[in-house]
C-alpha positions, 0 to 999 in steps of 0.5 A: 484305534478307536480314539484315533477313529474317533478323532479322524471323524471330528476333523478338529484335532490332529492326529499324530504318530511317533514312528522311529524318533520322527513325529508324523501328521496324518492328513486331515480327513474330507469333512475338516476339508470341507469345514476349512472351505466352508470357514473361508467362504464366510470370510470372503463373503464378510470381506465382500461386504466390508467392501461394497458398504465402503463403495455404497458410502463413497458413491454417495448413497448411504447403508445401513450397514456403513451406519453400524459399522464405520470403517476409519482408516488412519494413516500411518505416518512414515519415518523420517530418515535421520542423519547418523551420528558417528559411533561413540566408541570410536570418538576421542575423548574431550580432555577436562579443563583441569587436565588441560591447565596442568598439561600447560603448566609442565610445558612452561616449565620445562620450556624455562629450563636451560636445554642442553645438547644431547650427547652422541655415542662416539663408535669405532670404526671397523678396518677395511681388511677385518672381516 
């Protein structure tokens, strides 16, 4: 208990609880509220500087905190949209030159060959009355 006490009272470190297989945080106590407030008021007022040196130094009247400080903005190049090339996987293969003339020779060889008529298999026919 007086760990927990102790920790509540400096407001920087959480406390925990384990209660039936659920970890619980206690809510943080009034002065890491008002250590939190006093946190931010710094920042807005950093930022609130930042801000009026850049509105000094563009009206043209020159501060000694621009000087110290140069704010440089650079901008961000946008990204080009390009055109999409079809998917890889889906594309035919190009067949090899190798391929190509063996497949012309087979053709010629079997174009020279004399073609002979392709026999038909002769059927029985069925009687009307044979069901």
């Amino acid at each position: 208990m007086e760990l927990r006490a102790h920790l509540r009272a400096t407001g920087k470190v959480p406390v925990l609880a384990v209660r039936v297989n659920v970890l619980a945080v206690e809510k943080p106590s009034n002065e890491a509220q008002e250590g939190l407030q006093q946190v931010n008021k710094a920042t807005v007022a950093a930022e609130l500087q930042a801000a009026e040196a850049v509105v000094a130094a563009i009206s043209g009247k020159e501060s000694s905190a621009l000087d110290e400080t140069e704010v440089v903005e650079v901008p961000i190049p946008k990204k080009r949209k390009r055109t999409k090339e079809p998917n890889p996987l889906s594309c035919r293969k190009k067949k090899s030159v190798e391929k190509l003339s063996t497949m012309k020779a087979e053709k010629q060889d079997e174009a020279a060959e004399p073609t002979t008529k392709k026999r038909t298999r002769i059927r029985k026919r069925s009687r009307a009355g044979n069901t």
